[in-house]
N, C-alpha and C positions, 0 to 999 in steps of 0.2 A: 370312687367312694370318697366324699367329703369326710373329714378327719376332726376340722374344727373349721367354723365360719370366725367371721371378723371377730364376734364377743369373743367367744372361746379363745382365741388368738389370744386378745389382750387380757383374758383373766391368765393362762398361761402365763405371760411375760410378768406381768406381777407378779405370781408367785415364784419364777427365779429373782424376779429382784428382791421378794423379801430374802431367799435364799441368801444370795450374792453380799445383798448388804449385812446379813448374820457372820459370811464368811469373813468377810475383810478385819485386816489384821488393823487394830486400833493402831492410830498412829502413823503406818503407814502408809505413804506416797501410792494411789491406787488408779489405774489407767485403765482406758475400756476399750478394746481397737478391733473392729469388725474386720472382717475377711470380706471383700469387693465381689460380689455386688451386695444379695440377698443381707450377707454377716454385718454388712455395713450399715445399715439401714434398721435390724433387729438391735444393734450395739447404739444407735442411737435413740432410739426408743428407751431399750434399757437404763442409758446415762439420764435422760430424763425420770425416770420414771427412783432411780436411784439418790439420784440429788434432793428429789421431795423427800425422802428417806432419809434428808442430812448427810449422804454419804457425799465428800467432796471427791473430783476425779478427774483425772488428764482424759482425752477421748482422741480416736484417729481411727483412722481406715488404712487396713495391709492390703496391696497389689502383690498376688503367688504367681501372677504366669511367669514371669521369668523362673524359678523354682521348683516346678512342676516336673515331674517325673516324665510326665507325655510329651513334654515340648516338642521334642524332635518330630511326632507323628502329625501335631497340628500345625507347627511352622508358622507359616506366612499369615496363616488364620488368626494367629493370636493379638488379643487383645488387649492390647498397654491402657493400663486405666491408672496406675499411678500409686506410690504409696504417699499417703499424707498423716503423716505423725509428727507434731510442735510439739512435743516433750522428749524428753529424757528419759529413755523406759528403763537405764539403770536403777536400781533401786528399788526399782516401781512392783509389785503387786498388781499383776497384768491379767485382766479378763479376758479372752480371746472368743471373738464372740462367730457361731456360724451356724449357718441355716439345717443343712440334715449333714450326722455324721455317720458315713456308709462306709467306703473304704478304710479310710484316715490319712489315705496320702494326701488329700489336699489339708488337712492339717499339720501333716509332716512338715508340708511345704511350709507352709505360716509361721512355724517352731523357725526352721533355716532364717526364714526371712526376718522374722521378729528378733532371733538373736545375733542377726550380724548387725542390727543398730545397736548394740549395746546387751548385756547381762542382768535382765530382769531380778529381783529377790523372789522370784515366784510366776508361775502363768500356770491360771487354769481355764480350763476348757469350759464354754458355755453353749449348747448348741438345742435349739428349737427340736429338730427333732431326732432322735438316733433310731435310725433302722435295721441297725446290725449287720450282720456281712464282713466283719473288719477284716484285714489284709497285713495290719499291721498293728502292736502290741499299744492303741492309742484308746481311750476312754475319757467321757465326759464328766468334769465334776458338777456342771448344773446342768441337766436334762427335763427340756419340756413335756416331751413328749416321748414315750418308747412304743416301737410301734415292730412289730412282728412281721415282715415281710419276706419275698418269694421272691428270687433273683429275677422273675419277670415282671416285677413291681418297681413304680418310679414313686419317691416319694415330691411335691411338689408346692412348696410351700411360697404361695402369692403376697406381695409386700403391696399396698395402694401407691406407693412410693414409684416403685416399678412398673405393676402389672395391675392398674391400675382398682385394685381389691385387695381384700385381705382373706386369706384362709387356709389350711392344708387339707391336702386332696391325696390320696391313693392311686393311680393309674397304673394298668397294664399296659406294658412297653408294648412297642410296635416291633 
């Protein structure tokens, strides 16, 4: 079941960034850093779409496999894709930006990884869409989309970037 096509996507994404930009604290050193792959890709969107907003902002990309709870089970599979953050996120007013948030362990992970570079003044969670199911006591403070699913629901949110389209879709797992 499609969810939202390309429009819908980006009417979405504007209205967290008007969000995002209402939240930010005046003054404040404010950085935007996606979660690799999908988080990465939405977070830069966002930083655009923010900046037209006047909001100014540090931006980068978190690499969790090493972090991940599951490591051990996927091993040799895992895929090093890198963190790249040129700022200083002390201080910083940190958006943490990701695709669906289900469990919340892979945002656990991002919390570890995001604070062993340094002590944030703040990180909040920004994520396209929450499906619910959580696992762990984690919550998003800018939400695209909430969407009521059935553990045998994948939520599945296409980037052009990536998957060569833009849009989210509902499927039953296999």
């Amino acid at each position: 079941m499609i969810l939202q096509d390309e429009a819908g996507l980006r009417r979405t994404l504007e209205t967290m960034a008007d969000e995002i930009a209402r939240a930010a604290p005046p003054g404040a050193p404010v950085g935007i850093v996606g979660i690799r792959r999908r988080g990465e890709v939405l977070a830069r969107r966002l930083r655009a779409m923010l900046e037209a907003r006047g909001v100014a902002l540090h931006h980068g990309a978190l690499d969790i496999t090493l972090y991940r709870d599951d490591l051990s089970t996927i091993g040799p599979n895992a895929m090093l894709r890198g963190t790249e953050i040129a700022f200083d996120v002390r201080d910083h007013w940190i958006v943490l930006v990701d695709d669906v948030l289900y469990t919340g362990r892979s945002v656990r992970a991002a919390l570890d990884a995001l604070v062993d570079l340094g002590r944030p003044r703040a990180i909040r969670l920004a994520v396209l869409v929450d499906r619910g199911w959580r696992e762990l006591p984690i919550h998003a403070d800018f939400v695209g989309l909430k969407v009521e699913t059935t553990a045998h629901q994948i939520i599945k949110v296409k980037v052009h970037e990536v998957d060569g389209e833009d849009g989210i879709e509902c499927v039953e797992s296999e």
